[in-house]
C-alpha positions, 0 to 999 in steps of 0.5 A, a space after each residue: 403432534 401430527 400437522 405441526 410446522 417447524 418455525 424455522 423453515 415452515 415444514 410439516 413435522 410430525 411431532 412436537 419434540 426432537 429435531 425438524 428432518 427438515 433444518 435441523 433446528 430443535 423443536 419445543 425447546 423448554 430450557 433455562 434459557 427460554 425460561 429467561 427469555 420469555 418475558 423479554 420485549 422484543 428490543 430486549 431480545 434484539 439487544 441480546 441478539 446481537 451482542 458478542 457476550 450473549 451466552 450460547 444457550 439464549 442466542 440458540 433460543 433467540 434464533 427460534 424466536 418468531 419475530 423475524 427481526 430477532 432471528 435476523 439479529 442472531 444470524 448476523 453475531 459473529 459469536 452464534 455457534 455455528 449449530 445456530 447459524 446452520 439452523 437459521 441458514 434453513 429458515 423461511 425467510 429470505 433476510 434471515 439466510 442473507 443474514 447468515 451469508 453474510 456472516 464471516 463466522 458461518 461453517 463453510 459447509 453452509 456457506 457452501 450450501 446457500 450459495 445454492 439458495 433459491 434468493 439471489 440476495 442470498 447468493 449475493 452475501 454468500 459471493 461477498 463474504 470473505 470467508 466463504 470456500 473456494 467451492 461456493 465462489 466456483 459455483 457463483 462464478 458461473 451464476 446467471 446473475 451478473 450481480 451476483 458474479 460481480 460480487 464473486 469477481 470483487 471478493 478479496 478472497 478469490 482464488 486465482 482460478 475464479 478470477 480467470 475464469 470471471 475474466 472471460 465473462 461476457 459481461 463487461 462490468 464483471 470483467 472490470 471488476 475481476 480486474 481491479 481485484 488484487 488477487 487477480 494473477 499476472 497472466 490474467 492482468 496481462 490478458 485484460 489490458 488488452 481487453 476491448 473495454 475502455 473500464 476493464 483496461 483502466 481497472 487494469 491500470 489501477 491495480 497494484 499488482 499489473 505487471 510492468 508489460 502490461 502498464 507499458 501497453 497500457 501507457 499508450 492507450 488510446 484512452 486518455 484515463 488509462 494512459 494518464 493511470 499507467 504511467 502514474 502506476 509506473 512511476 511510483 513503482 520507479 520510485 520504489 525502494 522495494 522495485 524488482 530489479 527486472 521491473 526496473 530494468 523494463 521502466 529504464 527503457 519506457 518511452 516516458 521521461 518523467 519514468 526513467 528520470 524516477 529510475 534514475 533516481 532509485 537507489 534499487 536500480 541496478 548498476 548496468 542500468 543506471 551505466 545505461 541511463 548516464 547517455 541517456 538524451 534527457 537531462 533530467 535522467 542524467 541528473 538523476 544518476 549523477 546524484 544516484 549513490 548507486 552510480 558506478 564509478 564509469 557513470 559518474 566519470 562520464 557524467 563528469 564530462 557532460 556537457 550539460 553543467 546542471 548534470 555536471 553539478 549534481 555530482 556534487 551531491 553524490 556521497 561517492 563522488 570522487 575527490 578529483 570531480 568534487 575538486 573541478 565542481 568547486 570551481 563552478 560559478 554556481 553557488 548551490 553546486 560549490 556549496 553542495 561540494 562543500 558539504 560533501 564529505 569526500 570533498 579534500 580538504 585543500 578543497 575545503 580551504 579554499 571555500 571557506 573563503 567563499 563569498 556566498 554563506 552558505 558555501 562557508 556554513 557547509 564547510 563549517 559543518 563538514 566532518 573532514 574540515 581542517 582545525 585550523 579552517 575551522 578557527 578561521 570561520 569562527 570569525 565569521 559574522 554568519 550564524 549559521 557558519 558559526 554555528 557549524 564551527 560550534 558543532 563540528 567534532 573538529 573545532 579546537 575546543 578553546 575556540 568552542 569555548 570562546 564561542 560559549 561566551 555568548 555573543 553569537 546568537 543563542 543557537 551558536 551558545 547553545 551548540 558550543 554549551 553541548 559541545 563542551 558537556 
């Protein structure tokens, strides 16, 4: 029928059957499903649109419908077959092609070619949309709009390439957020520390793939925000099991302490650089190589030596501590070192004697929980009136078991009856 317009993009057709040369939508669709579908309400319709089970056939007539909210509907189900979201990324209304944009499960062919939509809103869905091709973000990319490039520069699926390109837009607020985006490369992080935007350098500084070179300059920015960012940034990578050695190794030499401290600390710092932090002139770095189960032993030998006795304590808590610096540590006047000596299993066992005469009870309760104490040192502390002593003894693989047995009598408290009744199970 000649004069005839398509519903779907409002076009001239000249007859009523067959395709739109326009959209390529079906016209005058007779099917069971418009059968089922024609004595539908519109919130019947709408309910149909947007569910994921609705069958192919009703959300392809549902996408020729003439309300416009049910067209919507249809372009916004994840499960429409992409012939359906073709056609509807055709239609003549702009929320409907927005729709469509937006839809992850849109063909790439289409996505690609709405992002040459005349509706800067449809330029935008199609910039946000996780799923849409390199091609399209390319071309976004360079839009005149800003927020449309915005949205290009903040889509989780930018290529590397896009982003650097975004890098350099004029625009500040495009840059910020190319900056914050994680998929934004190294060089281009780099770059953008540098950028003369306070913002674009504080996104830099949130993001969690900067590079440490990039955190280390940004760590002394003139802006407060920026510098306070960096240095968090650097200290929980410090802190981090998972830290590449060569970002340890930069962090190690960072002019803050509380970051070079978090080095030290690491179990994943590499060797030649806890040697280096060991003469380190802050204390606190030192402490923490001295309890670093990483410390190579020269580092705990000159650690030994330190002439700070709170660096010298925290070798006790070293499981490699050697037996003759445990032994000198055991002679502190500074109970919580002489009882984290009498927890450590490299402690000898003359040295464990003599502290489980200790007068501080948590120095005897490490000695009664120590795998390496004698039997008969363990059959001395079971005349101990501290719980928690006697409750190490019950518990210790070493204790003789008539002494387990005599502790089982009750007497001692319910934790030390219920260790010894597990003992002798």
């Amino acid at each position: 029928m000649a004069g005839a317009k398509c519903p779907h993009c409002g076009n001239e057709v000249s007859e009523r059957e067959g395709l739109c040369p326009h959209c390529g939508s079906r016209m005058g669709r007779v099917s069971g499903a418009a059968a089922l579908t024609a004595g539908w309400t519109r919130p019947r319709k709408r309910d149909a649109a947007v569910r994921p089970d609705t069958s192919p056939d009703v959300l392809a007539e549902l996408a020729g419908d003439e309300d416009c909210l049910v067209r919507t509907d249809v372009a916004e189900n994840y499960a429409a077959p992409a012939d359906v979201l073709r056609q509807l990324s055709h239609d003549a209304d702009e929320a409907v092609r927005m729709r469509v944009a937006r839809n992850t499960a849109a063909p790439a062919d289409v996505l690609e070619a709405l992002s040459h939509d005349e509706d800067v809103r449809v330029r935008e869905s199609v910039a946000e949309n996780g799923a849409a091709p390199a091609d399209a973000l390319r071309l976004l990319a360079q839009d005149e709009t800003e927020l449309v490039r915005m949205c290009t520069a903040e889509n989780g699926n930018a290529p590397a390439d896009i982003l650097r390109q975004l890098s350099h837009d004029e625009d500040e607020t495009v840059r910020c957020i190319a900056a914050g985006n994680t998929n934004a490369p190294a060089d281009v992080l780099e770059a953008l520390a540098h950028d003369a935007d306070r913002g674009v350098r504080c996104a830099v500084s949130l993001n969690a793939n900067t590079p440490v070179s990039a955190l280390c300059h940004l760590s002394q920015d003139a802006d407060q925000d920026v510098q306070t960012n960096a240095v968090y940034a650097m200290r929980v990578l410090a802190m981090s099991p998972d830290a590449p050695a060569d970002a340890l190794r930069e962090l190690a030499r960072e002019h803050d302490e509380d970051v070079r401290t978090s080095v030290a600390y690491n179990v994943a710092t590499p060797t030649d650089v806890l040697r280096e932090l060991a003469q380190d002139e802050n204390e606190d770095v030192r402490r923490g190589v001295a309890q670093n189960p990483s410390a190579p032993a020269d580092a705990i030998a000159a650690l030994a030596q330190d002439a700070a006795e709170a660096v010298r304590g925290y070798l006790a808590f070293n499981p490699n501590a050697p037996a003759d610096v445990l032994k000198e540590l055991a002679r502190t006047d500074d109970a919580d070192t002489r009882s984290a000596v009498a927890c450590n299993r490299n402690t000898p066992p003359d040295v464990l004697r003599g502290l489980s005469r200790d007068g501080d009870e948590r120095v005897r309760e490490g000695v009664a929980c120590n795998a390496n104490a004698p039997a008969d040192v363990l059959e001395a502390l079971a005349q101990d009136e501290n719980e928690g002593v006697l409750a190490g003894v019950a518990a210790n693989a070493n204790t003789p078991i008539a002494v387990v047995e005599t502790l089982a009598r009750g007497g001692h408290g319910a934790l030390v009856t219920h260790l010894a009744h597990a003992r002798l199970a």
